[in-house]
N, C-alpha and C positions, 0 to 999 in steps of 0.2 A: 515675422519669424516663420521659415520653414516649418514644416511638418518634417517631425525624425519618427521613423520607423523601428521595431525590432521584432524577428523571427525569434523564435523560442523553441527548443526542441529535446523535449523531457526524456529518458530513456529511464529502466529501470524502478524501483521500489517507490511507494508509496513515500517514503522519505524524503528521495526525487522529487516527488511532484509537491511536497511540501516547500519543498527548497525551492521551487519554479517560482512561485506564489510571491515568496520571500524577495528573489531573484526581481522578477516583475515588479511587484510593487517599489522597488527600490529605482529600475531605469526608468517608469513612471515620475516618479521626484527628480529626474535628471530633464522629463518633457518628451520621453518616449512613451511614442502609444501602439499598442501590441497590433501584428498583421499575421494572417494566416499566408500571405502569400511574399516568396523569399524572392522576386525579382523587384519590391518596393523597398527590401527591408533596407535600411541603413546600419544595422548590427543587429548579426546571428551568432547564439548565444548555444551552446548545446549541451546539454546537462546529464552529465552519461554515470554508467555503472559498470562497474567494474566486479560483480562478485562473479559473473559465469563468462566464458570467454565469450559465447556471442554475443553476447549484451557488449562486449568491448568490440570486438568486430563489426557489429549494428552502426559504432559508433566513428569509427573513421572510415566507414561504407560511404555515410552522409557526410564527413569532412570534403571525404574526397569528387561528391557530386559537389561542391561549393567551389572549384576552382575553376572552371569556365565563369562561374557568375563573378568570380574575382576579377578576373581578366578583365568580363566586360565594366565590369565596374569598383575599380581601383579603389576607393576610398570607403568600401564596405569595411566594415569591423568585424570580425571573426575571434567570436572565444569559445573557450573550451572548460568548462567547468565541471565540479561532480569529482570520482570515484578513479576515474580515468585521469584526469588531469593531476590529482592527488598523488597517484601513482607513479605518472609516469615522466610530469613535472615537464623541463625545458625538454627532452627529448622529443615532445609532440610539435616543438618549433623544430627541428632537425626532421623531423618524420614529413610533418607537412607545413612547410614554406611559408606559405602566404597566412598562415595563424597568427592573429596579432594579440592574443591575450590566450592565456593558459593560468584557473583560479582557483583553488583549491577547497576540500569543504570546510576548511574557517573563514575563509576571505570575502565570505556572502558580503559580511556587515562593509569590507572596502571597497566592494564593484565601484561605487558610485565615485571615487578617488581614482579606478584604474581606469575606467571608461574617460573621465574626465583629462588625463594625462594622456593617453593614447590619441585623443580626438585635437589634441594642443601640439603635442611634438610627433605625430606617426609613428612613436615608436614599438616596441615589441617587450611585453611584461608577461616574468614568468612571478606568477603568489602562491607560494603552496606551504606556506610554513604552518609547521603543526606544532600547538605547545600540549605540554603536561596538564596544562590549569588554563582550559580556553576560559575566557569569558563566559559565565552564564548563557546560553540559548534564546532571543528573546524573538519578538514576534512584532512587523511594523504594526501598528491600528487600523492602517488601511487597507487591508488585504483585498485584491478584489478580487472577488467568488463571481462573478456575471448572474448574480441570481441561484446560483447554488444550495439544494439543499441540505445534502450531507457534504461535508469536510473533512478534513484532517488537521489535528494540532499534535505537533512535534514535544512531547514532555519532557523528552532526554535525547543525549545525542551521544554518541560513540559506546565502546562496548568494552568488560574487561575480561571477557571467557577467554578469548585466544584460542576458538575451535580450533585444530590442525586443518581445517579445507580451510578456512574463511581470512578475507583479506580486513574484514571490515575493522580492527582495531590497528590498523595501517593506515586507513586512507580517513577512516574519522577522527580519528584519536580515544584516547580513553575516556570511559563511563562519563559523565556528568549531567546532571535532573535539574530542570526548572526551576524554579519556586513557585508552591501551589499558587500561592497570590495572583503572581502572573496569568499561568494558565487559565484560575478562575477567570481572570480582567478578560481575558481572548477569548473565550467562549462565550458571556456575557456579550461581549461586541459582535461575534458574531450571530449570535441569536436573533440579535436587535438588529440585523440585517438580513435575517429570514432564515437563518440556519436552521433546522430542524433535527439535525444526528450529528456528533464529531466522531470521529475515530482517534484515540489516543494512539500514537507512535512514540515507540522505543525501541531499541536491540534487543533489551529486555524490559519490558516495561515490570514485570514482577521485582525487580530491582533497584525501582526508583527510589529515592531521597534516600536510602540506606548511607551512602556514602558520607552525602550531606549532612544528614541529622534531620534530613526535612521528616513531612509524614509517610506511611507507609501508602503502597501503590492503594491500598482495597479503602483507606481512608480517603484518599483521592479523589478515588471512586463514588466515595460518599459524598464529597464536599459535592459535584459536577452533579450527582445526582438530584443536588436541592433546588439548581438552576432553573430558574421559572421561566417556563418556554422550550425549552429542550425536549424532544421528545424522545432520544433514542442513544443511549452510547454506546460503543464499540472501541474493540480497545485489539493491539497487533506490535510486539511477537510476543511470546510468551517464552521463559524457558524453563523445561521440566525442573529441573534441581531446584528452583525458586518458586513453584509454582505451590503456594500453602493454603491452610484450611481457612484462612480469613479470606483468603479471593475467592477460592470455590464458596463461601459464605455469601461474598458478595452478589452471586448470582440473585441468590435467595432474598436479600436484604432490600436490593435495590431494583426498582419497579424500574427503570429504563435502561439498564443492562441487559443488551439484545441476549436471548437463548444461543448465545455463538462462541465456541472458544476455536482460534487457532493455535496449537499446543504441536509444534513440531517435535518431529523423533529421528529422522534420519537414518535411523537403520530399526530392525527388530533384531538384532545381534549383539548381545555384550561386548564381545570381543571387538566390533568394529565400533561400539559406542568407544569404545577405551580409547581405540587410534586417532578416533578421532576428539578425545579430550572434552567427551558432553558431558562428564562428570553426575551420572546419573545410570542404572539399569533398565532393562526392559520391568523387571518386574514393580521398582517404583513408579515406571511410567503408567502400567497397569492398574496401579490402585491409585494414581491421581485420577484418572478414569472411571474408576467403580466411584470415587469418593464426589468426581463431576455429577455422574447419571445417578447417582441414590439423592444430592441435593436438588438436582435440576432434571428432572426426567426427561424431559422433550429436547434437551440441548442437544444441537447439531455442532459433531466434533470433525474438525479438517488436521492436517499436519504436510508435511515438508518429508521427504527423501530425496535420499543421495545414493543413487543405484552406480555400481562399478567402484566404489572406494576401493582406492590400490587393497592389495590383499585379502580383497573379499570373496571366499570362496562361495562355491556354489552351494555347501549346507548354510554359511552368511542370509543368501538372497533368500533361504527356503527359510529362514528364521522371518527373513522381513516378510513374506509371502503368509506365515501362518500370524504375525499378528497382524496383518490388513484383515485376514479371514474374522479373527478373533474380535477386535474392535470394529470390525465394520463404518469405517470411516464414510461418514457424510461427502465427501471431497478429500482432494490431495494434490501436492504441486509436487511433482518429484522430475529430476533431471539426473542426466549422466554425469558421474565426477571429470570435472577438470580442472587440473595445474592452475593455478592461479598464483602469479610473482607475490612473495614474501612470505607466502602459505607453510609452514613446514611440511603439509603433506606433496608437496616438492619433491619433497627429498626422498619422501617412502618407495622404498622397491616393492617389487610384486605388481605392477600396472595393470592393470587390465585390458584387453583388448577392446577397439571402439567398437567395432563391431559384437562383442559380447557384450558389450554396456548396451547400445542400442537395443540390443536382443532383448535382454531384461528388462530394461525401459518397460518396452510394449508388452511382454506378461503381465509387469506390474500395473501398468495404466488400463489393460485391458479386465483382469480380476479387479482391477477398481470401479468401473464404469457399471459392471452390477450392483456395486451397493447402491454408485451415486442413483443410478435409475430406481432402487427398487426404495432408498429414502424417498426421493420426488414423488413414484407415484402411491405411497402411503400416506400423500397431504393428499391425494382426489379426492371429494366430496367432503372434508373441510373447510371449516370458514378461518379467514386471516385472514389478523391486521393488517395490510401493507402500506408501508409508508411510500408514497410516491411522489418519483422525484421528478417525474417531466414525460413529456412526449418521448415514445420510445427512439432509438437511434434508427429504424429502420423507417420509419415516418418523416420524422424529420431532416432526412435526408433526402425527400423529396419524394420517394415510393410509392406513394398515395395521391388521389384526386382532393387536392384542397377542396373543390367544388362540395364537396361531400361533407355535412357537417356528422362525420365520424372519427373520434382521434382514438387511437390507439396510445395507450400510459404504460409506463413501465416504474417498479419500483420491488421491495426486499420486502423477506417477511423477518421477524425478528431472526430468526435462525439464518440470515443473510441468503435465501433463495430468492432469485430474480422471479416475476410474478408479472405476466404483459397483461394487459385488456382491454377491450373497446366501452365506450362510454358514449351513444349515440345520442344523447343529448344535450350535447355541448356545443356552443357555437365554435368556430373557428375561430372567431374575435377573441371568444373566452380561455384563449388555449390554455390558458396557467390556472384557472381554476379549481386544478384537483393536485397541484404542484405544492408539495410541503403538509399536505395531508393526510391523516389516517384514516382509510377503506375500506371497511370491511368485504374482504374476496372472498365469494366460493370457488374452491379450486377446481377444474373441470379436465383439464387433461395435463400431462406431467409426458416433459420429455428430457433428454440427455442431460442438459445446462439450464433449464427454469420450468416455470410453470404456466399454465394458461388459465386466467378464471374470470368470472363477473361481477360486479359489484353487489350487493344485497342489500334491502332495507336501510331498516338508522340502526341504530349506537347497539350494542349488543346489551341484554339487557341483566344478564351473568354480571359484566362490568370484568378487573380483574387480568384483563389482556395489558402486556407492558407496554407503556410508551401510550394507552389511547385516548386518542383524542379524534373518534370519527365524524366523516362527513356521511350527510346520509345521500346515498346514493338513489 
């Protein structure tokens, strides 16, 4: 029997890449084995998002490099999965021709039905149907991680806010949670194949099993916390309105809940919180914050803006301007508002010009790059835990003289800052032996996006540090 190939090509959120895994392991069970390179592949799969428009532009950029390689090779399989294809369903067959599959984000669990039918009759299938009551969310046992040591596990899938920007209760469907059991079973599994951190994903993961009747998110938190071998949880998105004092308790409660919340806010403006339907004020956003830092002192707080929201005047942006001052944000992903199909902010007049969106963009990114900096170099001449996950990306890309038994490691500190360092005595042979381990780092220089430090002695002898479990360096 041939050798069958498939190209994979993730686009967009953490969710995304959750769903690749998913994706993967499933044409795996079909007897496809994964290629980094798309002139062997026998089906390219592309798994896109749809919440900002370049993330959809990204994505038929790359359709549209895949038609020469059609050409030369006819009997490639071409699908289109994710956010985008959800969206925008059989018109991606009329848009681009030669697509032989278009799958939507319930139809993970039928890839292995559609590939199978397409590869029998050549034909062309569109799946994008979305119910009210999907099935449960669940997760194959065989994931394969290649040695990975932090993850992500999917708790819940779709969303019931109905932001005015946001498409995502369109193209996921409505709210629905796991069952703890599950999730317990998945992180047990993957433990026991060297996992060392998960990340919980949800829309809202403060939201979870409310629907259901299952437990609450911060119970959840507890159960994953008892998991013996685990060393680190993290958990993304968060939404303010649901965000209560039994989760901000959790910080406190549970010894493997990294110091990290991401708690978006999208604007510092009532008025454009309203348009845009966040169902919450600046001022309660505030005091989830006092009520974070008086539980957790040292937690590193990130958040989400949407600079240009139709309507937003220029006192708007100087309200977001003075709470980034005010909280002093750790980090922030903020982007220009864009139109995005089924959005009601659609329809809102008052647009903003790109070029004023742009404009604001970069004040705001740039008044934020002093906190991020001046957070970074207030870890100098502290010691952290960092958990590390591997040889850094710029080594193992080949940048380095193998010849030299020097590796350079990269890994997070609880508060999720990136953390590189050399470890000169390691063999090259041994390169994974610091891979899923806690470290203790002195930090030593601090720049824009991570940190720079060295290892220290053994085990700290305070104790008390979350997640440790050090090696001695």
């Amino acid at each position: 029997m041939l050798n069958k190939y498939f190209y994979l090509n993730t686009i967009g959120c953490q969710m995304n890449v959750y769903d690749s895994e998913q994706i993967a392991a499933r044409l795996a069970a079909l007897g496809y084995q994964q290629t980094g390179s798309l002139e062997i592949a026998d089906l390219v799969i592309v798994n896109t998002c749809t919440i900002r428009a370049k993330a959809e532009q990204k994505a038929f950029s790359f359709l549209g490099r895949l038609a020469r390689l059609k050409i030369k090779k006819p009997g490639l399989i071409i699908g289109v999965g994710g956010c985008v294809a959800q969206q925008e369903g059989d018109k991606i067959l009329r848009r681009v021709p030669y697509i032989d599959l278009v799958f939507g984000t319930q139809a993970i669990d039928r890839l292995p039905l559609l590939i199978r039918k397409i590869e029998n009759k050549r034909c062309r299938i569109v799946d994008v149907a979305l119910t009210e009551k999907p099935r449960q969310p669940d997760a194959l046992p065989d994931r394969r991680l290649d040695g990975s040591v932090s993850t992500f596990v999917t708790i819940m899938r779709g969303c019931d806010n109905f932001c005015t920007y946001c498409v995502v209760p369109h193209v996921r469907g409505r709210e629905i949670s796991r069952h703890p059991d599950r999730i317990l079973e998945e992180i047990r599994g993957l433990v026991q194949s060297g996992v060392k951190e998960v990340t919980l994903l949800g829309q809202n993961v403060n939201s979870y099993g409310k629907k259901e009747g299952l437990c609450s998110f911060a119970e959840l938190l507890s159960r994953v916390n008892s998991i013996e071998g685990l060393l680190r949880i993290r958990f993304t998105t968060s939404h303010p309105k649901d965000f209560g004092n039994d989760l901000i308790n959790a910080f406190k409660t549970n010894e493997k809940v990294c110091d990290h919340i991401h708690l978006p806010i999208q604007s510092g403006s009532d008025r454009i919180l309203k348009r845009m339907n966040r169902k919450y004020t600046k001022a309660l956003y505030l005091d989830k914050i006092t009520k974070l830092r008086d539980t957790c002192p040292g937690i590193a707080i990130t958040s989400d803006f949407i600079v240009g929201f139709p309507g937003e005047t220029e006192a708007d942006f100087n309200r977001t301007m003075d709470l980034i001052k005010l909280v002093q944000f750790d980090g922030l992903f903020a982007f220009v508002y864009s139109d995005r199909p089924k959005a009601p902010a659609v329809q809102f007049k008052n647009k903003i010009l790109e070029e004023e969106k742009r404009e604001r963009l970069q004040i705001l990114l740039k008044l934020q790059e002093n906190f991020t900096r001046m957070k970074n170099q207030a870890l100098v001449g502290s010691v952290q835990p960092i958990l590390v996950e591997g040889i850094s990306k710029k080594q193992s890309s080949g940048s380095f003289n193998r010849s030299q038994p020097i590796v350079q490691w990269t890994g997070r500190t609880s508060t999720n800052k990136i953390v590189n360092f050399y470890h000169n005595d390691t063999p090259q042979s041994d390169a994974d032996i610091f891979a899923g381990k806690m470290v203790r780092t002195k930090i030593e220089k601090a720049y824009a996006h991570s940190l720079w430090g060295k290892p220290v002695g053994a085990k700290s002898a305070t104790g008390g540090l979350k997640g440790e479990e050090s090696y001695a360096a």
